[in-house]
C-alpha positions as a Python dict, from the first residue, in 0.01 Angstrom:
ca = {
    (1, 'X'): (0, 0, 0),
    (2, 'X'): (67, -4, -369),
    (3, 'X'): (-129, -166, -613),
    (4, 'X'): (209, -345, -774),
    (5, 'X'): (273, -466, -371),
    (6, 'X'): (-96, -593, -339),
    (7, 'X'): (-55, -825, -727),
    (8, 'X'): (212, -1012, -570),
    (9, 'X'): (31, -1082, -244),
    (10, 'X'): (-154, -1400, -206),
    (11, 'X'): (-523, -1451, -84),
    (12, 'X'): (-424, -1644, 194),
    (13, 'X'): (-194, -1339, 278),
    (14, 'X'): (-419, -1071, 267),
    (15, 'X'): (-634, -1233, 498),
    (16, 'X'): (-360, -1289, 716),
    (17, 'X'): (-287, -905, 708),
    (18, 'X'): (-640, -805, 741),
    (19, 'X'): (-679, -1060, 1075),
    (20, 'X'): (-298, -880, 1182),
    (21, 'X'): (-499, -515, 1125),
    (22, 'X'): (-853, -598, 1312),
    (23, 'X'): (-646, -729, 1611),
    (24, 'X'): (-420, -362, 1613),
    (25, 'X'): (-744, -177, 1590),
    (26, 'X'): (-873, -399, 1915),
    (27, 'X'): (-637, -339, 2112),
    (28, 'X'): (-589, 20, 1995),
    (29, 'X'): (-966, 103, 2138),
    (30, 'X'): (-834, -121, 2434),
    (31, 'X'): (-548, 60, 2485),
    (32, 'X'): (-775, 391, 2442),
    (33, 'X'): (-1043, 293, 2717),
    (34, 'X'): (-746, 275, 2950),
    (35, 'X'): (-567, 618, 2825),
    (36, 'X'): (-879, 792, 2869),
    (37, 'X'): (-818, 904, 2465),
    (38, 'X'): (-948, 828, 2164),
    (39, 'X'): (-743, 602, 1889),
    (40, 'X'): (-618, 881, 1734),
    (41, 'X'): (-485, 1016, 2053),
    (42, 'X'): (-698, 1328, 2159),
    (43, 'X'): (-913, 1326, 2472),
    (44, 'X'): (-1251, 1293, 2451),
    (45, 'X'): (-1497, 1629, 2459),
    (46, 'X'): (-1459, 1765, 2801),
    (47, 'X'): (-1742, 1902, 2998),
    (48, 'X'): (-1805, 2188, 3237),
    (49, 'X'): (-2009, 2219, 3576),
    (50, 'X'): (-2296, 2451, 3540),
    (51, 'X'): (-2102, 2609, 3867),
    (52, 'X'): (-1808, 2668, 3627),
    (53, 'X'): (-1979, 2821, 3405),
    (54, 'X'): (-2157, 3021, 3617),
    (55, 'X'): (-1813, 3166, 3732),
    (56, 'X'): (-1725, 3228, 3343),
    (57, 'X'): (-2036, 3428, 3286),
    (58, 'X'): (-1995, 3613, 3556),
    (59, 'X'): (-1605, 3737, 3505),
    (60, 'X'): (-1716, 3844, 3140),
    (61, 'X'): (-2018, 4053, 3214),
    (62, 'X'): (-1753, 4223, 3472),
    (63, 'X'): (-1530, 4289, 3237),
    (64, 'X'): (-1830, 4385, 3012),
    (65, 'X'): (-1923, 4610, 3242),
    (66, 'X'): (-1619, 4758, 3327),
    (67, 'X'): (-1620, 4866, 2943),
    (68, 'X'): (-1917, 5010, 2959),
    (69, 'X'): (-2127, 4738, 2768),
    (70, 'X'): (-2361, 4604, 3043),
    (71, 'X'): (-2624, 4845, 3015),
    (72, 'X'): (-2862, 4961, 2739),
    (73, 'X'): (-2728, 5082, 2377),
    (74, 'X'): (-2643, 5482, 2371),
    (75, 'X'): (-2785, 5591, 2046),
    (76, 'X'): (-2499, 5779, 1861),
    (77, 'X'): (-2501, 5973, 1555),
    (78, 'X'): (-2890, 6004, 1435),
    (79, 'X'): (-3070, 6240, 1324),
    (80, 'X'): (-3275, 6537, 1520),
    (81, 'X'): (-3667, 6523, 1446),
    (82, 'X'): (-3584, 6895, 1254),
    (83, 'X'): (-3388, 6713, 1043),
    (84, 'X'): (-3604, 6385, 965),
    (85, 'X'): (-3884, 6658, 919),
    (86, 'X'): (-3686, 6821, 653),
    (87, 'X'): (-3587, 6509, 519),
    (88, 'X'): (-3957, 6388, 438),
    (89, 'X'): (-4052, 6699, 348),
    (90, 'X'): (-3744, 6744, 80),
    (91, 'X'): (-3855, 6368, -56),
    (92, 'X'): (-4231, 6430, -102),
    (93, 'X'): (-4145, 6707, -343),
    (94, 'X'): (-3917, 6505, -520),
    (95, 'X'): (-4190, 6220, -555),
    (96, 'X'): (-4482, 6488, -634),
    (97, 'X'): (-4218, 6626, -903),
    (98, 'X'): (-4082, 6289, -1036),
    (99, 'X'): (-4490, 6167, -1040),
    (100, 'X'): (-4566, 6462, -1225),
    (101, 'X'): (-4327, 6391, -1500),
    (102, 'X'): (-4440, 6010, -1493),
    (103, 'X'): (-4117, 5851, -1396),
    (104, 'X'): (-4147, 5548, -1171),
    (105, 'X'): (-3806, 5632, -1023),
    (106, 'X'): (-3601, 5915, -862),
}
């Protein structure tokens, strides 16, 4: 409603209008409860048997499996313990050289 509609609207009218709106909204829910809705029209939150979802669980861990996702991680990539050996060897002398010129960073 507009403000310029509501100034030319009586008390007595407005109190009319506001009995007129609880009455809608009653028999709105009413009508609701009998839909099985709620009053803005959706259904209420549906639920699902633990048996159902059972039956869910299971199809995706097939289909998980059938991916080859079921079972434990395969490591890819990495790095070979020659490598991580040359790695911290490589980064101690950069430290010993970087300490011995007093930096605090590489």
């Amino acid at each position: 409603m507009s403000s310029t509609l509501l100034s030319n609207v009586s008390v007595k009218q407005l109190k009319r209008a506001i009995v007129i709106r609880q009455r809608m909204e009653k028999l709105e829910g009413r009508l609701a409860e009998i839909l099985g809705t709620s009053a803005n029209g959706h259904a209420g939150r549906r639920t699902m048997s633990a048996a159902a979802r059972a039956k869910i669980s299971a199809a995706q861990k097939l289909r998980w499996a059938k991916q080859g996702k079921g079972g434990a991680k395969e490591r890819r990539g990495g790095m070979s313990a020659e490598g991580r050996r040359r790695l911290s060897l490589s980064l101690k002398r950069r430290w010993k050289l970087a300490k011995a010129s007093n930096r605090s960073s590489l």
